[in-house]
C-alpha positions, -999 to +999 in steps of 0.1 A: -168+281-243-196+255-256-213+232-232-210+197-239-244+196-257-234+229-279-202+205-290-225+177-297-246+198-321-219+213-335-207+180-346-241+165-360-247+197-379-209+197-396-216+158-406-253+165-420-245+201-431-276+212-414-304+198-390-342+208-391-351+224-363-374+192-353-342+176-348-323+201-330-355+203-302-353+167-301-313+168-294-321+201-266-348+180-255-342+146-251-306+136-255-296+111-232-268+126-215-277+164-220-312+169-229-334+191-204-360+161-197-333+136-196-307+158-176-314+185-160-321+180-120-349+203-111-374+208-139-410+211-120-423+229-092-413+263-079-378+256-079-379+244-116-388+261-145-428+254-145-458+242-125-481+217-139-521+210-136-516+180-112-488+200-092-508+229-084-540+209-065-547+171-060-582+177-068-569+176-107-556+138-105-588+133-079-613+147-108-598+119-133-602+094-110-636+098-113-635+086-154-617+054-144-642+048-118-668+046-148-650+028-165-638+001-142-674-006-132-673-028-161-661-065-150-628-069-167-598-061-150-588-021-159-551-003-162-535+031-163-512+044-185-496+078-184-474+096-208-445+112-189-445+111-153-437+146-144-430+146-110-456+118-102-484+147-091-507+129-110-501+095-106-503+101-063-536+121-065-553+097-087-542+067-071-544+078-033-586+087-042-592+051-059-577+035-032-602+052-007-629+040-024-618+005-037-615+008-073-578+004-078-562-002-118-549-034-120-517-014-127-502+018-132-478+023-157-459+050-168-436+056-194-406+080-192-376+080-204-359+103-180-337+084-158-336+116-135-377+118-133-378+081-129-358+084-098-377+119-087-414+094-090-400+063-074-387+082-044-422+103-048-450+073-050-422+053-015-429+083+002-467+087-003-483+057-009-454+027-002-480+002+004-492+006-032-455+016-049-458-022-063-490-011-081-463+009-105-447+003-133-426+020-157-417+016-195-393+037-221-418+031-250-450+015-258-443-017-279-459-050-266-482-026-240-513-038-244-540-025-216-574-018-210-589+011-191-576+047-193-548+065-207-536+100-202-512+124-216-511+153-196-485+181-211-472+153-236-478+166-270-467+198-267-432+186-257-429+165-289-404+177-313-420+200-339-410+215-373-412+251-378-424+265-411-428+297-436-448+308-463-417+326-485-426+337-522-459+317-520-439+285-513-435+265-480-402+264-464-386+245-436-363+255-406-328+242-404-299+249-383-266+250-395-230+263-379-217+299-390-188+315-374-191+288-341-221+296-337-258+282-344-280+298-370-313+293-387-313+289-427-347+280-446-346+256-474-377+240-495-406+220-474-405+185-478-433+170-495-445+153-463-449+188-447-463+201-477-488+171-471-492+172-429-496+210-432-530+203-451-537+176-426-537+203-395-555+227-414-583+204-416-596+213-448-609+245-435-599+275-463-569+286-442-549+308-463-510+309-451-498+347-455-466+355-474-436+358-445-461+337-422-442+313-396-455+285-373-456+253-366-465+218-373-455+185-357-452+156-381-450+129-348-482+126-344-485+098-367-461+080-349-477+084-314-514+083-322-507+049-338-486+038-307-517+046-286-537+028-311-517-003-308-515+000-269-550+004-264-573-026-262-606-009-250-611+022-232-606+058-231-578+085-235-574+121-225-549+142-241-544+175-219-526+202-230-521+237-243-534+242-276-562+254-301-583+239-333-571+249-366-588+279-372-571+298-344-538+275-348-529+296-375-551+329-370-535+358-394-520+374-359-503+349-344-481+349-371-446+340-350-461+307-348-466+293-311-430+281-302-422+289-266-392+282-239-392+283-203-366+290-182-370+297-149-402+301-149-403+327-174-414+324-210-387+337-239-385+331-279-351+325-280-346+285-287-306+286-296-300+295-263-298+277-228-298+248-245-304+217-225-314+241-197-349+250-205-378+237-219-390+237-257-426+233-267-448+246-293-487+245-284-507+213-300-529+214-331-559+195-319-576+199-351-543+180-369-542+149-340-584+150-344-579+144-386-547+119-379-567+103-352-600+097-375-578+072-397-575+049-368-598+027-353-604+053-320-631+080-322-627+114-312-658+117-284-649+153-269-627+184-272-631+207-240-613+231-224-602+220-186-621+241-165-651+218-184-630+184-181-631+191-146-662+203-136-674+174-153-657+152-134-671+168-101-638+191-091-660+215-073-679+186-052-646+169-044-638+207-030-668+209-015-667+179+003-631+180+014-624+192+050-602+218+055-594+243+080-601+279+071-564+287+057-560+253+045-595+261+026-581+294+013-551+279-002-569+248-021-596+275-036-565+294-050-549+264-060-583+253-078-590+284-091-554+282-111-568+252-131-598+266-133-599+305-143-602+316-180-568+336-172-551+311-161-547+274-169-591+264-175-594+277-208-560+274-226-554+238-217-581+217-237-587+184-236-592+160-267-610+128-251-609+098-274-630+060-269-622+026-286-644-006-280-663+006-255-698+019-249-697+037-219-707+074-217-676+090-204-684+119-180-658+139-189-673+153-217-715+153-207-718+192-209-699+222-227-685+193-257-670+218-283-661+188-302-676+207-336-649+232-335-627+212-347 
């Protein structure tokens, strides 16, 4: 029997024929009634089906402060704005260490469009800092947002909707999804021209040959978001965090499956036509593609850094250091910090692409260990 989002599906694909897959992660995705992000009760922590960065230790949210704090030393009145809420990790941490030291945002705004995880950071932000819950606001999309100060999409990218892709016959060809026999299947047709064109883009001009039988991934939203940043961003800085590589090992010869993944329950599978609307979808970003769609905008790209870099930056190991804890309380934040930190773990796969516009401040962030010419 199909769940209620398989019978939507069903029905979108038999008026359109077939779907690309872009739209089919969107519809698993983001639906409003059925979509994982938009539906589903318990998506972070250890009872959901992943752990995030700013869930794992305070010190992560606490490390970012620190940018803002450069940045608000400036005289005009500073914001922030983050990308998806999560479970409002991030927003807590970073708040609770700029109110210690007197350098709060003029506002805090974040935009989700999860009724579900609006609820889960309301109830969140009451619990931990009510006297500053007015500080908050949140927003389903970013027209008329116009702020100054710091912006961050943490784990935001990777979730957007992406297109998968093959090299077939020395042409490129798309992924659909059609019905057969009641139930979902893929079917390749012809790339568009526009993928034809992005696919160039996120190779970066570097002489990146695409194999025969060769399948992976490119997102062609970028555009869309990069220029809604553009828009919302008077002056400041922006860090996009996430899971991802530059162009060259984006599409290395052996990672030829491409780098879609789904979560569920904490465990990664390959298998996106099922548990739909019950597990996550992502594929891993392209910072090379965002850095080349990003340089036709009026924003520079300043850094590209792994995290364990970002952070140390930002003074993650003094704000350890200088934190008191008893001895188990001790041993439990250096786990928690080497998590974030450790090439194994999450400090070298997440990387961090740090962008500036109309401002001349040297962002700390990115003062040692800038790979910014791998890109």
């Amino acid at each position: 029997m199909k769940s209620p989002i398989e019978l939507y599906l069903s029905k979108e694909i038999t008026s359109k024929n077939k779907i690309p897959f872009s739209e089919f992660m969107d519809i698993a995705l983001f639906h409003k009634e059925y979509g994982y992000y938009t539906n589903k009760s318990q998506i972070f922590g250890s009872e959901g089906d992943f752990i995030t960065s700013p869930i794992t230790s305070s010190l992560f949210g606490e490390s970012i402060s620190n940018e803002f704090i450069n940045l608000n030393s400036v005289a005009q009145p500073m914001s922030i704005l983050e990308l998806g809420g999560g479970d409002a990790s991030l927003a807590i941490s970073l708040i609770k260490n700029l109110a210690k030291i007197k350098s709060l945002p003029e506002k805090y705004i974040i935009l989700e469009i999860s009724n579900n995880l609006i609820e889960v950071q309301k109830r969140k932000i009451k619990e931990e800092i009510p006297e500053l819950y007015e500080l908050f606001s949140w927003v389903d999309n970013l027209e008329n947002q116009k702020i100054k100060g710091l912006i961050i999409a943490n784990e935001f990218f990777d979730a957007l909707p992406s297109e998968r892709f093959r090299m077939r016959n020395g042409k490129v060809e798309n992924l659909y999804i059609k019905n057969h026999n009641n139930n979902f299947e893929y079917t390749w047709f012809p790339a568009t021209e526009l993928l034809k064109k992005e696919l160039s883009t996120a190779k970066n001009n570097h002489s990146i040959l695409i194999p025969e039988n060769y399948t992976s991934d490119i997102n062609l939203q970028y555009r869309r978001w990069i220029a809604n940043l553009e828009n919302c961003l008077e002056s400041g800085a922006i860090f996009i965090i996430d899971y991802g590589y530059n162009a060259k090992e984006y599409f290395l010869e052996e990672r030829n499956e491409g780098t879609l993944v789904c979560i569920y329950n904490h465990k990664a599978n390959f298998g996106p036509l099922s548990h739909i609307g019950q597990q996550d979808l992502s594929t891993f970003v392209n910072f090379s593609h965002l850095t080349n769609v990003i340089n036709d905008t009026k924003m520079s790209v300043e850094g590209y850094i792994t995290q364990a870099n970002f952070l140390v930056n930002l003074g993650i190991l003094d704000l350890f250091k200088n934190k008191k804890y008893d001895d188990d309380e001790k041993v439990i934040e250096l786990n928690r910090l080497k998590n974030i930190l450790l090439p194994n773990t999450m400090g070298e796969i997440f990387k961090v692409l740090v962008l500036k516009k109309n401002i001349n401040n040297q962002l700390r962030s990115i003062k040692e260990f800038n790979h910014i010419h791998k890109l």
